[in-house]
Residue frames as qw, qx, qy, qz and C-alpha x, y, z in Angstrom:
[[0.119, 0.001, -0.261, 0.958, 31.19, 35.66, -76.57],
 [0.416, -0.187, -0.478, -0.751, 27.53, 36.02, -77.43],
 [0.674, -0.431, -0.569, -0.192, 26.40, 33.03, -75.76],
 [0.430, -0.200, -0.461, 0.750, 28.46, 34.24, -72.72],
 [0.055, -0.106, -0.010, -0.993, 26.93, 37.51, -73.18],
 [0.563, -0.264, -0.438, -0.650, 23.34, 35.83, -72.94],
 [0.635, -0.149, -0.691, 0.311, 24.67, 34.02, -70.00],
 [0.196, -0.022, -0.362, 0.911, 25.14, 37.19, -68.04],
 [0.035, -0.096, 0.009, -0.995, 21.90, 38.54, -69.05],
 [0.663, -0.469, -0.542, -0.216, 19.60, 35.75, -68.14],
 [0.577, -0.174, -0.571, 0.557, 21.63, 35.70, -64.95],
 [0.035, -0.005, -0.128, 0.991, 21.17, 40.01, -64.07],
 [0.428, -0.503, -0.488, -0.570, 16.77, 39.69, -65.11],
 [0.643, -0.489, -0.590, 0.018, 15.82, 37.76, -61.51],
 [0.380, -0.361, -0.293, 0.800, 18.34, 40.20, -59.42],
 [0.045, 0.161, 0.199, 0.966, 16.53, 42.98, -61.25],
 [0.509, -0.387, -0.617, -0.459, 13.10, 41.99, -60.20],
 [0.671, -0.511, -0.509, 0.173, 14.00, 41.34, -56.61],
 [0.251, -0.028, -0.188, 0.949, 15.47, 44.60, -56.71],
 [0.128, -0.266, -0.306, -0.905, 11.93, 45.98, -57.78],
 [0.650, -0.510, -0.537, -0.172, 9.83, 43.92, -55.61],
 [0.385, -0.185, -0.510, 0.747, 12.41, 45.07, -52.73],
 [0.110, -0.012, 0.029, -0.993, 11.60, 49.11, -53.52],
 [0.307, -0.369, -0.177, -0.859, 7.95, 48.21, -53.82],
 [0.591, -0.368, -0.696, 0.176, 7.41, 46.16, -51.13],
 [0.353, -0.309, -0.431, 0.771, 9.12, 48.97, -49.11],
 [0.121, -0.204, -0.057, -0.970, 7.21, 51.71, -50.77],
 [0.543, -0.401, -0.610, -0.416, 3.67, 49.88, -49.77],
 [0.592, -0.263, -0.540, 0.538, 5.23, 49.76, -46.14],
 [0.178, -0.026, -0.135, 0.974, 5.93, 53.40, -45.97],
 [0.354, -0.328, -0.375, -0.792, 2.39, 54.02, -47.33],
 [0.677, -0.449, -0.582, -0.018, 0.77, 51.65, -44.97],
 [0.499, -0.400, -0.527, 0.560, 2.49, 53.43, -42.37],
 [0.002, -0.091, 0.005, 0.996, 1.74, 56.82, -43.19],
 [0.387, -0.349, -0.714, -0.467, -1.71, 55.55, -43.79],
 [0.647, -0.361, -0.626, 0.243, -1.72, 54.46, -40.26],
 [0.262, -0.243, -0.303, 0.883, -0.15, 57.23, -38.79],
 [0.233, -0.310, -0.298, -0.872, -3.12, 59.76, -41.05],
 [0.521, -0.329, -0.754, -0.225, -5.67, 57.43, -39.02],
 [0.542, -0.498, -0.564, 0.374, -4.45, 57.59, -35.42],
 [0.171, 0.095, 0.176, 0.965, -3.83, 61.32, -36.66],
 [0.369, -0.273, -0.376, -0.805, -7.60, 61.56, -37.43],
 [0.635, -0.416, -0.647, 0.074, -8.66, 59.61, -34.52],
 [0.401, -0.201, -0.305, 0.840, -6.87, 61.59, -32.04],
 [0.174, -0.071, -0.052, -0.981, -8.27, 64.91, -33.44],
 [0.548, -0.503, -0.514, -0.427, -12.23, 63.19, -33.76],
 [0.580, -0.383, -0.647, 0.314, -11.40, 62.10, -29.92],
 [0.258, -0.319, -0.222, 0.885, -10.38, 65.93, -28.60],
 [0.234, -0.234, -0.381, -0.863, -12.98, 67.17, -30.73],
 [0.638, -0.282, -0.708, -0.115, -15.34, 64.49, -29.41],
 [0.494, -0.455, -0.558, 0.487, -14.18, 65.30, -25.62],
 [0.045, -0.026, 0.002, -0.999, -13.99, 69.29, -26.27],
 [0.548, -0.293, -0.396, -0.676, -18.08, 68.89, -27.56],
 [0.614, -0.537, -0.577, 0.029, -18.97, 66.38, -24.35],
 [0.254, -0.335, -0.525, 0.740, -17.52, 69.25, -22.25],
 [0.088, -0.173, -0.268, -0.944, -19.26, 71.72, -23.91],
 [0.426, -0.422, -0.765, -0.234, -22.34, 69.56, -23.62],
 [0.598, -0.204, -0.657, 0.410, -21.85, 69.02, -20.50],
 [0.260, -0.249, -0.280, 0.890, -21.72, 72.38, -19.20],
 [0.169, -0.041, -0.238, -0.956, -24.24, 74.30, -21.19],
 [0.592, -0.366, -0.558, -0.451, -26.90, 71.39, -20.20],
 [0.180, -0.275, -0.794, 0.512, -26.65, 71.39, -16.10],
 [0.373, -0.503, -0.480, -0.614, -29.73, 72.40, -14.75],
 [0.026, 0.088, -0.746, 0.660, -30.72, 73.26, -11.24],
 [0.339, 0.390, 0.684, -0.514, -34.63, 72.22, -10.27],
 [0.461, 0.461, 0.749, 0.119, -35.18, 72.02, -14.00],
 [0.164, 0.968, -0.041, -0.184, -33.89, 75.74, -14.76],
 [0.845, 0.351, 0.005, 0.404, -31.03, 75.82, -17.44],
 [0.237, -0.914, 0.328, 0.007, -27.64, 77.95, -16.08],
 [0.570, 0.621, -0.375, 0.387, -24.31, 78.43, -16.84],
 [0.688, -0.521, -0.360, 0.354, -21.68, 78.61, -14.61],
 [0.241, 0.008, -0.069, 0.968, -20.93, 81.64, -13.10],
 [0.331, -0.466, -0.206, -0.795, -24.70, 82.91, -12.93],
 [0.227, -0.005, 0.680, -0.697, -27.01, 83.18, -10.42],
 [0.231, -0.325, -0.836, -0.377, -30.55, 80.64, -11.25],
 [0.402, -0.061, 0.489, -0.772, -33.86, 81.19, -9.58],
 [0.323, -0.060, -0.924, -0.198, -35.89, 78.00, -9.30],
 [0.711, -0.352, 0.051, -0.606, -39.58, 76.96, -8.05],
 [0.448, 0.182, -0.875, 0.022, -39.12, 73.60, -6.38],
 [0.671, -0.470, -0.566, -0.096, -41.37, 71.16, -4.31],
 [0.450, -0.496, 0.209, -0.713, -42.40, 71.28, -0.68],
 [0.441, -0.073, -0.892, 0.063, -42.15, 67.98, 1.24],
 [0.559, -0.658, -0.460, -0.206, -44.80, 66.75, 3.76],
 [0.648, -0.496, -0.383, 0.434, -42.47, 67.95, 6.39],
 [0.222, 0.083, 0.122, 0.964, -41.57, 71.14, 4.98],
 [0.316, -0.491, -0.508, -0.634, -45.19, 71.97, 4.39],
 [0.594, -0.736, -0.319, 0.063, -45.75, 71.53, 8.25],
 [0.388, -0.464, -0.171, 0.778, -42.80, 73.04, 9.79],
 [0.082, 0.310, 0.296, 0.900, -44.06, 76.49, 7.00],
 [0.381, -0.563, -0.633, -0.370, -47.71, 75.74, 8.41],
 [0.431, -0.243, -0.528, 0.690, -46.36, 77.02, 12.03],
 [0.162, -0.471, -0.250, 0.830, -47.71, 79.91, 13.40],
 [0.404, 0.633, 0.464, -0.470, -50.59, 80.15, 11.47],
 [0.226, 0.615, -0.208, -0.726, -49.42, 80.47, 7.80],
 [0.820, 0.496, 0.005, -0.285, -50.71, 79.44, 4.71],
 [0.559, -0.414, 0.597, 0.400, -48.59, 76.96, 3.45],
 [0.274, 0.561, -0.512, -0.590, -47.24, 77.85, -0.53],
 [0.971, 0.218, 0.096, -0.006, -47.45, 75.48, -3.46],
 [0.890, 0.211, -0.094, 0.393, -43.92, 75.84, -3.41],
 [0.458, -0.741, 0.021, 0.490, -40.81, 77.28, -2.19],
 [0.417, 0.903, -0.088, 0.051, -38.18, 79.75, -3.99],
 [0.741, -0.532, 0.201, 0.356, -34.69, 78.95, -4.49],
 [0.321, 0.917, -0.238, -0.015, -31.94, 80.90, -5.91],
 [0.908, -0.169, 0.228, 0.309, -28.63, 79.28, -6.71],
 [0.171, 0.917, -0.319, -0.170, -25.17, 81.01, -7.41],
 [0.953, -0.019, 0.123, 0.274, -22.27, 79.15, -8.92],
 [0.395, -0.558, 0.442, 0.580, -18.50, 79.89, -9.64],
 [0.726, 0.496, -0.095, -0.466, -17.74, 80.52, -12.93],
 [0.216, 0.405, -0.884, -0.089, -15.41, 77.31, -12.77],
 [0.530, -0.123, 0.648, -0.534, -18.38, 74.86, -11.50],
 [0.514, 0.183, -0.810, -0.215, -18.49, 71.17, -12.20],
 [0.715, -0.326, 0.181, -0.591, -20.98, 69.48, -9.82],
 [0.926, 0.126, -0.349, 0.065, -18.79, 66.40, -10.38],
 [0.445, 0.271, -0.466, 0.716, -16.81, 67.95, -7.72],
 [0.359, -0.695, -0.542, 0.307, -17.50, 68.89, -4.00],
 [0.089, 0.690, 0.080, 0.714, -18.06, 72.25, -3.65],
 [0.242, -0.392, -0.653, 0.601, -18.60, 73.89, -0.25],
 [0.191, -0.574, -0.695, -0.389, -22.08, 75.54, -0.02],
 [0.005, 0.195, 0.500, -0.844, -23.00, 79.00, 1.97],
 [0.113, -0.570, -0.712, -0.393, -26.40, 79.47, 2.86],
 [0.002, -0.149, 0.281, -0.948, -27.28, 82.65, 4.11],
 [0.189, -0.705, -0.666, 0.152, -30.34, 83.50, 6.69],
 [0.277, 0.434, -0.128, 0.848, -31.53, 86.69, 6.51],
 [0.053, -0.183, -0.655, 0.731, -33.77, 89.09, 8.75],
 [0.272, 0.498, 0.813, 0.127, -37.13, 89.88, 8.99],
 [0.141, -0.582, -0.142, 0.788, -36.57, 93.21, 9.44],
 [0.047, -0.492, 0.368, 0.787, -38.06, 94.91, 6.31],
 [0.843, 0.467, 0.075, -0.257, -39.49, 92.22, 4.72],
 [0.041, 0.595, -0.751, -0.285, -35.87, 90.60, 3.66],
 [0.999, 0.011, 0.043, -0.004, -35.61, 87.17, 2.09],
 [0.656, -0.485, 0.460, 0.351, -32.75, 85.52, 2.49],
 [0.657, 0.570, 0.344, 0.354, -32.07, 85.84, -1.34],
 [0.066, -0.982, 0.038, -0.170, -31.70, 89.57, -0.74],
 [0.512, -0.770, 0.369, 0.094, -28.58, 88.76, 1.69],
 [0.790, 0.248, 0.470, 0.304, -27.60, 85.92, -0.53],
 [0.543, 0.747, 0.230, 0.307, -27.04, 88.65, -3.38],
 [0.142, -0.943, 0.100, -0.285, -26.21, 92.09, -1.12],
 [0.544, -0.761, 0.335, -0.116, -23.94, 90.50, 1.31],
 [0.568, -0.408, 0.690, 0.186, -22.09, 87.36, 0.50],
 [0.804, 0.561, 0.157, -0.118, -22.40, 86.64, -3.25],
 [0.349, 0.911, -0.221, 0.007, -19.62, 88.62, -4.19],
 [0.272, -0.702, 0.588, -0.296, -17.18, 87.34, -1.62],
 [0.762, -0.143, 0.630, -0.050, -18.30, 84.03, -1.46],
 [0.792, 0.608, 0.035, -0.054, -18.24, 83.59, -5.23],
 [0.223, 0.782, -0.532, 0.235, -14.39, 84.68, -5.29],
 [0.199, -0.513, 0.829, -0.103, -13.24, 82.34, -2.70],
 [0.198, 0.115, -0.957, -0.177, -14.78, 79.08, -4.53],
 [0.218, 0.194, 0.930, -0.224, -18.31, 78.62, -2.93],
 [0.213, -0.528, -0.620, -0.539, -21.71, 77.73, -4.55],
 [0.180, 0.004, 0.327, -0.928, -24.27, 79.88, -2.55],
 [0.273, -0.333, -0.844, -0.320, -27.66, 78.75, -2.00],
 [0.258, 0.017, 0.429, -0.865, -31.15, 80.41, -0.43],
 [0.060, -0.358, -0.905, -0.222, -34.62, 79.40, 0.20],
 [0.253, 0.104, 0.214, -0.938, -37.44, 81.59, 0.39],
 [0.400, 0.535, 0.720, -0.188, -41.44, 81.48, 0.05],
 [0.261, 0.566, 0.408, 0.667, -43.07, 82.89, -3.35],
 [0.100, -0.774, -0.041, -0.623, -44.18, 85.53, -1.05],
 [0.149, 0.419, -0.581, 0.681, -43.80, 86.66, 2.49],
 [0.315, -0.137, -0.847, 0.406, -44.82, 84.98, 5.56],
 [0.566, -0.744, -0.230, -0.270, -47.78, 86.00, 7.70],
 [0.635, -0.740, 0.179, -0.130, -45.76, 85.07, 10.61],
 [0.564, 0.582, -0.564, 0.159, -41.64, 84.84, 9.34],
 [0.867, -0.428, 0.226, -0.114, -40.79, 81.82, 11.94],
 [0.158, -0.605, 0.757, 0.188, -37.69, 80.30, 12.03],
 [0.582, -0.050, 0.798, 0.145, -39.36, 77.59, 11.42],
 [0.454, 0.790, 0.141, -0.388, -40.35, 79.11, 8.17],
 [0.087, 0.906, -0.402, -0.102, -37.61, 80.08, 7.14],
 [0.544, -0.144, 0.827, -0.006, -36.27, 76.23, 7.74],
 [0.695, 0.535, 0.408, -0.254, -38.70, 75.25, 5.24],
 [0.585, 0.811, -0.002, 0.021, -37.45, 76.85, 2.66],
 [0.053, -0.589, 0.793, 0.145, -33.88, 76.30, 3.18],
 [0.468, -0.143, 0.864, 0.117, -34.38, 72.62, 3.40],
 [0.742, 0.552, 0.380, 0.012, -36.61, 72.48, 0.12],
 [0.130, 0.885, -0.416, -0.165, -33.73, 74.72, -1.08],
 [0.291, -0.651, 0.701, 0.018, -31.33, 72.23, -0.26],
 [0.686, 0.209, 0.694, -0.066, -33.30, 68.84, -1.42],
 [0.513, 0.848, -0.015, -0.129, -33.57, 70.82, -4.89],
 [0.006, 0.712, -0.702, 0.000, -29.50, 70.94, -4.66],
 [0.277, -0.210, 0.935, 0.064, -28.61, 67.20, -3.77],
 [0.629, 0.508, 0.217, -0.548, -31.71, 66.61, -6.53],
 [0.349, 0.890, -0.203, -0.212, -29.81, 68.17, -8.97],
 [0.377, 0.601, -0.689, 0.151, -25.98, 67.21, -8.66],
 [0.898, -0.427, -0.062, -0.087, -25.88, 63.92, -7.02],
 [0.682, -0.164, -0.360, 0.615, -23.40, 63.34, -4.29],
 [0.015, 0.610, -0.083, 0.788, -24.06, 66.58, -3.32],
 [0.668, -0.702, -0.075, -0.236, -25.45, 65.65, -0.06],
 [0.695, -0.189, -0.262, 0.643, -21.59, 64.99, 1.05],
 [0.317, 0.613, -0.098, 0.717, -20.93, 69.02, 0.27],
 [0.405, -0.294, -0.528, 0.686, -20.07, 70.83, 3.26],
 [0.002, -0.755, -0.464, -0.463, -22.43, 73.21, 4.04],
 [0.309, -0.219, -0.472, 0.797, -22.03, 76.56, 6.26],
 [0.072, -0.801, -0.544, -0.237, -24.83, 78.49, 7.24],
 [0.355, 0.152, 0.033, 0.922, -24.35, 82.68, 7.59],
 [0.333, -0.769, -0.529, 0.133, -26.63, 85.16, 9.84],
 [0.135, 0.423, 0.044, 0.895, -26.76, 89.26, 9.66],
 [0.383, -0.285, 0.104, -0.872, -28.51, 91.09, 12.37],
 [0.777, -0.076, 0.420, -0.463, -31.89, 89.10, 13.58],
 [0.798, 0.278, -0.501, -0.186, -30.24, 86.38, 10.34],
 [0.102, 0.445, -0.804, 0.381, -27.33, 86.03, 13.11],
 [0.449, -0.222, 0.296, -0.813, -30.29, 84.96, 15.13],
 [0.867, 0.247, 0.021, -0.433, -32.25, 82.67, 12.99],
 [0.329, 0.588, -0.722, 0.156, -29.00, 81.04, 12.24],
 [0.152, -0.306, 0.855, -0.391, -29.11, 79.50, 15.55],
 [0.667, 0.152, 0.492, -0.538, -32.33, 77.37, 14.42],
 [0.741, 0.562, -0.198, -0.310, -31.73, 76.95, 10.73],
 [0.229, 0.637, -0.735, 0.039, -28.46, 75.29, 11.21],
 [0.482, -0.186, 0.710, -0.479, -29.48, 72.71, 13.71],
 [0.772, 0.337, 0.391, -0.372, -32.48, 71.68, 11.78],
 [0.637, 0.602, -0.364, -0.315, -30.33, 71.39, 8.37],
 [0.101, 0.355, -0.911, 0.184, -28.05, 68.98, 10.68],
 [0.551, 0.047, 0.608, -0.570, -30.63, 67.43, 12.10],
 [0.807, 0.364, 0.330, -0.327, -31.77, 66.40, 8.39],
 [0.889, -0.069, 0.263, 0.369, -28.60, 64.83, 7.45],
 [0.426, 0.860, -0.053, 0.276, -26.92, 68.05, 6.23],
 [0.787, -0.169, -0.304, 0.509, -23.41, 68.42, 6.97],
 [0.049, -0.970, 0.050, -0.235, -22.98, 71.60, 8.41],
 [0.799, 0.096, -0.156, 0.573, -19.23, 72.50, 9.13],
 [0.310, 0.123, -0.119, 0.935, -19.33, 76.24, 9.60],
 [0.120, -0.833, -0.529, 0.111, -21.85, 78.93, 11.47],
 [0.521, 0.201, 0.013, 0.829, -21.21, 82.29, 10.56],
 [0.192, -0.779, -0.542, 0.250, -22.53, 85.36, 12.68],
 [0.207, 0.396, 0.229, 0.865, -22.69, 89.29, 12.03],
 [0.251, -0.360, -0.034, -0.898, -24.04, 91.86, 14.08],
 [0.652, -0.440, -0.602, -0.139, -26.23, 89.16, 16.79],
 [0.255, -0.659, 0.084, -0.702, -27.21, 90.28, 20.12],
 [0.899, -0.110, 0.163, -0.391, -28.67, 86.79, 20.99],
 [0.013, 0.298, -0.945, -0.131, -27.20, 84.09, 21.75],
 [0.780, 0.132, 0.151, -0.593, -30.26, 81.96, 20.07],
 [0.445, 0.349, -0.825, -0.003, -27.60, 78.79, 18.83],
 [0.313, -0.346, 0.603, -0.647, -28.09, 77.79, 22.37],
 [0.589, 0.231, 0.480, -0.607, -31.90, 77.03, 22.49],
 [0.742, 0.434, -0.312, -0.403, -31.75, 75.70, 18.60],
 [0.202, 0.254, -0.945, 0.045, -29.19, 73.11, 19.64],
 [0.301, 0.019, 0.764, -0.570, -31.52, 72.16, 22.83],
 [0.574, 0.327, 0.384, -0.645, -34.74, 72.04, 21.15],
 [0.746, 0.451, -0.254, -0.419, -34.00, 70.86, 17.82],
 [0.694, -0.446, 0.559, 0.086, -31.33, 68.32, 19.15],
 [0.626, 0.647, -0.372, -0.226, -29.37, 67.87, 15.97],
 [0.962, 0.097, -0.177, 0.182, -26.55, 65.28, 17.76],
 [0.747, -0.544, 0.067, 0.376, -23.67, 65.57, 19.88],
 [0.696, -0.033, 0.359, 0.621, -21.60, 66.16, 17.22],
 [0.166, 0.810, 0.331, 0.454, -22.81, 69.45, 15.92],
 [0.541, -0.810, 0.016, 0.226, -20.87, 70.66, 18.73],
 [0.825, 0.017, 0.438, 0.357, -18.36, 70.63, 16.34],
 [0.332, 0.874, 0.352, 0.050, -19.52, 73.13, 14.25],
 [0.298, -0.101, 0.114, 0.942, -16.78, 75.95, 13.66],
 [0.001, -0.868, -0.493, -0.068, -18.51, 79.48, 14.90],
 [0.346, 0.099, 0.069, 0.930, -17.10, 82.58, 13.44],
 [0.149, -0.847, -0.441, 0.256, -18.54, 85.65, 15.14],
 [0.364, 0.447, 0.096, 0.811, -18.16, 89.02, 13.18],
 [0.396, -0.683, -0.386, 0.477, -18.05, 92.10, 15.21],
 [0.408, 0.539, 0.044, 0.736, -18.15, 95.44, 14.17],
 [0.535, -0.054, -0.338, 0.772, -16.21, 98.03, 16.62],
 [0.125, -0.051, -0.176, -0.975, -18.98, 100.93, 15.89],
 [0.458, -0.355, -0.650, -0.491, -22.08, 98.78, 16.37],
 [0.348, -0.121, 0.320, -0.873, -24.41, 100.66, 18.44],
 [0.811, -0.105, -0.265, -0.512, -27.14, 97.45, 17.58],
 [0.925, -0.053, -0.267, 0.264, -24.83, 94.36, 18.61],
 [0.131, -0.927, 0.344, -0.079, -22.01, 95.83, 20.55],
 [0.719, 0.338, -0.597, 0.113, -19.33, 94.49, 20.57],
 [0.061, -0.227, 0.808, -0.540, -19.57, 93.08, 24.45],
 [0.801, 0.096, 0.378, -0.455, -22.78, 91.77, 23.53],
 [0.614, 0.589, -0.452, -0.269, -21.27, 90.01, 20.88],
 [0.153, 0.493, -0.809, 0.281, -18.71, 88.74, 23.34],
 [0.445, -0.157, 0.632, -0.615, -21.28, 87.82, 25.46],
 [0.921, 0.281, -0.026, -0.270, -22.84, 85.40, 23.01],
 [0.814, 0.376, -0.414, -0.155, -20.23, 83.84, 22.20],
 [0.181, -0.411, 0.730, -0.516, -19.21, 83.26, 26.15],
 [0.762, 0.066, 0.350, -0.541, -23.19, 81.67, 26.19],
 [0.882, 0.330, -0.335, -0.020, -22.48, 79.18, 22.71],
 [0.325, 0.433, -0.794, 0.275, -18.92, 78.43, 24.15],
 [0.269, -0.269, 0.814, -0.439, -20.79, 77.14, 27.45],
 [0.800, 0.208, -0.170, -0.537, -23.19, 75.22, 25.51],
 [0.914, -0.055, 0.401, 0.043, -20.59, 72.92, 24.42],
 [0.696, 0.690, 0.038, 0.198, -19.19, 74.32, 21.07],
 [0.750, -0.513, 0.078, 0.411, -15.54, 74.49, 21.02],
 [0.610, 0.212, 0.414, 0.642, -14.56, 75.39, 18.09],
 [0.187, 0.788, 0.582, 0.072, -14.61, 79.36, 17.87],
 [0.611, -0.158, 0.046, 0.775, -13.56, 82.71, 16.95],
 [0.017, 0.950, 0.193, -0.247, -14.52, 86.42, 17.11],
 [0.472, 0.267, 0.150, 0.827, -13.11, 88.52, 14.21],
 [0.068, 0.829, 0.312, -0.460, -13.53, 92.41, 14.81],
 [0.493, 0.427, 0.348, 0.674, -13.29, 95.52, 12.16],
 [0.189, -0.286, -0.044, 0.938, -13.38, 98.60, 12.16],
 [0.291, -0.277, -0.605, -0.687, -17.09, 99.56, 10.96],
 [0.436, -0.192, 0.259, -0.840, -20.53, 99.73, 12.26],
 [0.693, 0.155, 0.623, -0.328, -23.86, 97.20, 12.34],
 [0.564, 0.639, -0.383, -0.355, -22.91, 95.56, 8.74],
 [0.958, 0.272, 0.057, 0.070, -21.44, 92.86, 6.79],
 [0.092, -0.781, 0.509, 0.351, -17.62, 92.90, 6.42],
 [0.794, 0.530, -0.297, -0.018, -16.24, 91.42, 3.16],
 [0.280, 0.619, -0.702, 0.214, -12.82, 90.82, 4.68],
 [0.442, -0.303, 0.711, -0.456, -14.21, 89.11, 7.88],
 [0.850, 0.170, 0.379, -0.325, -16.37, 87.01, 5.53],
 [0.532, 0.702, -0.473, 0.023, -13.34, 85.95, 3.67],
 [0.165, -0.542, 0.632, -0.529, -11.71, 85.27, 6.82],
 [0.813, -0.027, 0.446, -0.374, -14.87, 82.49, 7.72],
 [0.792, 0.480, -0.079, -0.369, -15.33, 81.34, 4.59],
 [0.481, 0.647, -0.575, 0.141, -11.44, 80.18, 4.60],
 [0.102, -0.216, 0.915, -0.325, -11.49, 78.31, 7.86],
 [0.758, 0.252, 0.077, -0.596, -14.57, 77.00, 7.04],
 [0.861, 0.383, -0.295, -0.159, -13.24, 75.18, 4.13],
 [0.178, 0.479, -0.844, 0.164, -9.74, 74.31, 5.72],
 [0.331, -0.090, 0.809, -0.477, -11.25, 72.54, 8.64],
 [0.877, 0.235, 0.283, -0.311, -14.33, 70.30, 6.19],
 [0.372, 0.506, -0.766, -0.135, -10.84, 69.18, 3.99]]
């Protein structure tokens, strides 16, 4: 019985061992995987940390002509003068600046890794305005809300003699500053936006920004007497295809400056130009800006550069 009894219990050791080596084989397993899983655990979180901090980055370092800005603010930037800017300023007898002024407004959702669509406002000289001034007063608000970046160019100070082609200048060093900055920006659709004598200048500033490979998509008038598109197409000869343009003509129902049958009457003179593409909003108001009508642009504007 004994030796039977010693039989059994040599026989039960080896099944006891491979019972123990099972459990720790399997506990090392579990560990290893819960190891594994802590890792891709901690990886994961370093990575969304990791991408949270490059957006952060990302955003808090754009820059527009070497000025630092958030989105959602409005920047003001000095920025160069090309040899061709510098002559078309030099017109009509004025000193030409060591540089132009440009002011830049952004949504507060802007990512320059995305097209944007881009109003640039002209203002009048009436007063002494710079187009900043209109930029702020007139279409910031409005334009900011429906999704575009705003952009203006002015001289550090005011013209001797405020020429359209002045006024050119300093948009287009405005604009070179912009596609500078956020490359691929020279695809953005741009629409260009005219108050009173801006309505005016409009018809010169646009031309010439097409003319220097800007895409212009939208022309937006307010309160113009003149049909001065006309003579800016003719003379500045931007391309066949700037006929194209999409021209929104505000009208206000009370304006005793622009009436509204001179209004019409401009936009009888652009329609026989060539431009097809157009449409005359009225309101109920005087020689002004309407927020709703410049809502109104701003929205076919963008439908039609999709």
């Amino acid at each position: 019985m004994a030796s039977r009894h010693r039989e059994l219990s040599f026989e039960s050791k080896p099944q006891t061992e491979i019972v123990r080596t099972r459990r720790r084989n399997q506990v090392a397993a579990a560990t290893a995987i819960l190891n594994k899983s802590l890792f891709v655990g901690g990886l994961i979180t370093a990575l969304n940390a990791f991408s949270v901090f490059s957006a952060e980055s990302a955003e808090s370092s754009l820059n527009f002509a070497g000025v630092a800005f958030s989105p959602g603010s409005t920047v003001q930037a000095n920025v160069p003068l090309s040899a061709q800017e510098k002559s078309l300023a030099a017109q009509g007898g004025n000193a030409v600046p060591p540089n132009a002024v440009a002011v830049l407004a952004t949504p507060a959702n802007f990512d320059p890794r995305k097209s944007w669509p881009v109003l640039v406002p002209c203002s009048t000289s009436d007063f002494k305005r710079q187009n900043r001034n209109d930029l702020v007063q007139f279409y910031r608000r409005v334009g900011l809300a429906e999704g575009w970046v705003l952009l203006a160019g002015d001289g550090p100070q005011h013209a001797r003699n405020d020429t359209a082609a002045w006024r050119g200048a300093m948009t287009l060093a405005a604009i070179h500053a912009l596609h500078r900055s956020f490359p691929g920006s020279e695809k953005w659709p741009i629409a260009c936006a005219g108050f009173s004598g801006g309505g005016k200048g409009v018809g010169y500033v646009a031309p010439l920004l097409a003319r220097n490979g800007c895409r212009v998509t939208g022309i937006y008038m307010t309160g113009a007497n003149e049909d001065h598109l006309s003579d800016g197409y003719a003379r500045i000869q931007p391309g066949a295809n700037f006929l194209n343009t999409a021209i929104y003509i505000s009208a206000g129902r009370d304006d005793r400056i622009a009436t509204v049958e001179q209004q019409y009457t401009v936009a009888g003179s652009i329609k026989r130009t060539g431009f097809q593409r157009m449409r005359i909003g009225t309101f109920h108001g005087g020689h002004e800006v309407n927020d709703a009508q410049t809502s109104i642009a701003l929205r076919w504007f963008r439908e039609l550069a999709k």
